[in-house]
C-alpha positions in Angstrom: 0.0 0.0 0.0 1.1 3.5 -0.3 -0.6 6.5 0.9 -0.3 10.5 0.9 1.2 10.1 4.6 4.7 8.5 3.0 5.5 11.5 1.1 4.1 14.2 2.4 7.3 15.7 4.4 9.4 14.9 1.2 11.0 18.5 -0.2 11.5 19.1 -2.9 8.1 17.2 -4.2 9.9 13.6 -5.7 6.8 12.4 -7.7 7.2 12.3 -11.4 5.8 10.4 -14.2 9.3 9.2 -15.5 10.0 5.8 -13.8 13.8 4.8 -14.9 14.3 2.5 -11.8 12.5 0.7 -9.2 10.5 2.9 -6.6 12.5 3.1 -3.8 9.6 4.3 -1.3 9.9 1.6 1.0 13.5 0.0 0.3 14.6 1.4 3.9 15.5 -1.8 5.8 14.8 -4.3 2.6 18.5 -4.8 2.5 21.8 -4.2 4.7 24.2 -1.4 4.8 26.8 -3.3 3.0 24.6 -4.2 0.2 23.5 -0.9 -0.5 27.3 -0.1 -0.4 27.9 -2.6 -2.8 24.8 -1.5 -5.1 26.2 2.5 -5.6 29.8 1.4 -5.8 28.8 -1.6 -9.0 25.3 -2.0 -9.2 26.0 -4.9 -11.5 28.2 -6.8 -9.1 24.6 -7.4 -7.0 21.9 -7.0 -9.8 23.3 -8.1 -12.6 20.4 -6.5 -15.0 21.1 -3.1 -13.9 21.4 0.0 -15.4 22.2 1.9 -12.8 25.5 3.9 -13.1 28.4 3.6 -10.5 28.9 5.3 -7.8 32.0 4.4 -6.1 33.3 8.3 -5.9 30.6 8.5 -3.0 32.7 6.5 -0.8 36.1 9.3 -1.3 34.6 12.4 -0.1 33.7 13.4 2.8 30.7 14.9 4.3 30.9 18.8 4.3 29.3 19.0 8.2 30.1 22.6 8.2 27.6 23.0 5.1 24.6 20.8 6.6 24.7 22.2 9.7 23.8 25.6 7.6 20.9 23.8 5.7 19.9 22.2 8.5 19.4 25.9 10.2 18.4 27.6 6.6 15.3 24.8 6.9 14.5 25.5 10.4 14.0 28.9 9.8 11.8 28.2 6.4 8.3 29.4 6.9 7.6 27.0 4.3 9.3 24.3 5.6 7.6 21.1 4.9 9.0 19.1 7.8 7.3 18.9 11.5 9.5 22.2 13.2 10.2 19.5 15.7 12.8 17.8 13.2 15.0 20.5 13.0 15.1 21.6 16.6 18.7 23.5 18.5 19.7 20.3 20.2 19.2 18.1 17.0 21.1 21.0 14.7 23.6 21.3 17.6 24.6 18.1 17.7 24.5 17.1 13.9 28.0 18.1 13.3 29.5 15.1 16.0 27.1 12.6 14.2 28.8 13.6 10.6 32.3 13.4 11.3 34.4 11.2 9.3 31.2 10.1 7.5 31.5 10.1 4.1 28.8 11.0 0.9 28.3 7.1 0.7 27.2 6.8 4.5 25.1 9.4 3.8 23.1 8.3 0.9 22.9 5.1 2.6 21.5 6.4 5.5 18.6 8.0 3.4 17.9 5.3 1.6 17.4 3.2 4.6 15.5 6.0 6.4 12.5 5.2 3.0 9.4 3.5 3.9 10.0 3.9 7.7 7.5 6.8 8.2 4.4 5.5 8.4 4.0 2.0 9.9 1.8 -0.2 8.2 -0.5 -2.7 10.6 -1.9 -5.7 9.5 -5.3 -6.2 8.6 -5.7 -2.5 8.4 -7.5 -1.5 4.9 -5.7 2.0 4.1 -7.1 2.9 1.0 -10.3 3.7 2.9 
């Protein structure tokens, strides 16, 4: 099932009507961190049909904490922000920069993609589409 709730905090707005890959809306916790590793560097070495290029220059550079730490306040201060204001609070901003040292783009990106789908949790038995 998918519903509104999934996306809703998503910014900018990520639906499209151009699907070139598989919808990643729920892949957060389908696979481990070392797979998803694995996938950016050679997606081929793990899907063998894929078209997916490689991203193996993720895992060199380093996250700029310096420069989140400004988005991170730039989006807190948003009156459009599309997030909760409770995301984006002082003690969460203030301690963002500890959590990103030595991290690199990679960890990042994996961390994202394993944050998708873990919104809203689905019950069973539970008719959503109602």
């Amino acid at each position: 099932y998918s519903i509104a709730e999934e996306s809703m905090y998503d910014h900018p707005f990520q639906w499209g009507s151009k699907r070139t890959g598989p919808d990643l809306a729920r892949v957060g916790a389908k696979y481990s961190d070392e797979w998803h590793r694995r996938h950016l560097k050679y997606p081929r070495d793990v899907v063998p049909e894929s078209v997916m290029p490689n991203y193996f220059f993720l895992d060199k550079k380093m996250v700029d904490a310096d420069n989140t730490v400004k988005t991170m306040q730039a989006m807190a201060m948003m009156p459009f922000n599309p997030a909760p204001k409770d995301i984006y609070t002082a003690d969460y901003i203030a301690g963002a920069k500890a959590q990103l040292e030595g991290k690199t783009e990679m960890d990042a990106v994996i961390a994202y993609l394993q944050s998708l789908g873990n919104h809203v949790k689905f019950q069973e038995g539970v008719n959503y589409r109602d």
